[in-house]
C-alpha positions in Angstrom: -80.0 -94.5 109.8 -80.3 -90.5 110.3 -77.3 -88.4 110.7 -79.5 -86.4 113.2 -79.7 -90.0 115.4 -79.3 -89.2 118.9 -75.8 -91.0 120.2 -74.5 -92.2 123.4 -70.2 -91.9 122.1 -66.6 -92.1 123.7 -64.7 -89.6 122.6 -61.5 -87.1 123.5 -61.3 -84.4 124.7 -59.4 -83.2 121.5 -62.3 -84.4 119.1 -64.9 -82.4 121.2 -63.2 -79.2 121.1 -62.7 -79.7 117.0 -66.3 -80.5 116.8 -67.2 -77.4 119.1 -64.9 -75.3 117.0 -66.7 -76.5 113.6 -70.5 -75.9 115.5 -68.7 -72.8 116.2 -67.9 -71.3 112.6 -72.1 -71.6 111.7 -72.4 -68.1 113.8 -69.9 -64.8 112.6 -70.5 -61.0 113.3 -71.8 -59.4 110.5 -70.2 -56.0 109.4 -72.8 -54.7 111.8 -71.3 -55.9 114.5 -74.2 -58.2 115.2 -74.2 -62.3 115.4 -74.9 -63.5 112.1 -75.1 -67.3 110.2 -72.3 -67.6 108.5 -72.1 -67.4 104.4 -70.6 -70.7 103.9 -73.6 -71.6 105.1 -76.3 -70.1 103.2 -74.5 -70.6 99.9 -74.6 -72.5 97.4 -77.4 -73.7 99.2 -79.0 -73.2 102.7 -77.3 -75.9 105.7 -78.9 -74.9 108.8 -78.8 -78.1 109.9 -74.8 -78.9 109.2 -73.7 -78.4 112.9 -74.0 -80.2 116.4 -75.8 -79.4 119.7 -73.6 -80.7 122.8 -75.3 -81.7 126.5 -74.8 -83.3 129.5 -70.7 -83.7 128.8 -69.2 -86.1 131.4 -65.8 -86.0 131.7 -64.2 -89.7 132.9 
């Protein structure tokens, strides 16, 4: 009912490493140098919650 629903899924190995690489592009390195949320995701409107947290991968 929740897009936030823990999930039990068979996937590839090829759709984990897009999804990774889209969790991925939340974080950037600011002109600081420093670790930074990425503006795509603070405008138009704040999305903290648009990426996924991965654990306990088993590989068959």
């Amino acid at each position: 009912m929740y897009p936030n629903t823990l999930k039990v899924i068979r996937i590839s190995g090829r759709e984990i490493r897009e999804a990774l690489e889209k969790t991925a592009e939340y974080f950037e390195v600011n002109a600081h140098g420093n670790i930074a949320v990425n503006e795509s995701f603070l405008k138009p409107k704040p999305q903290h919650f648009n990426y996924e947290m991965w654990r306990a991968l088993t590989i068959n």
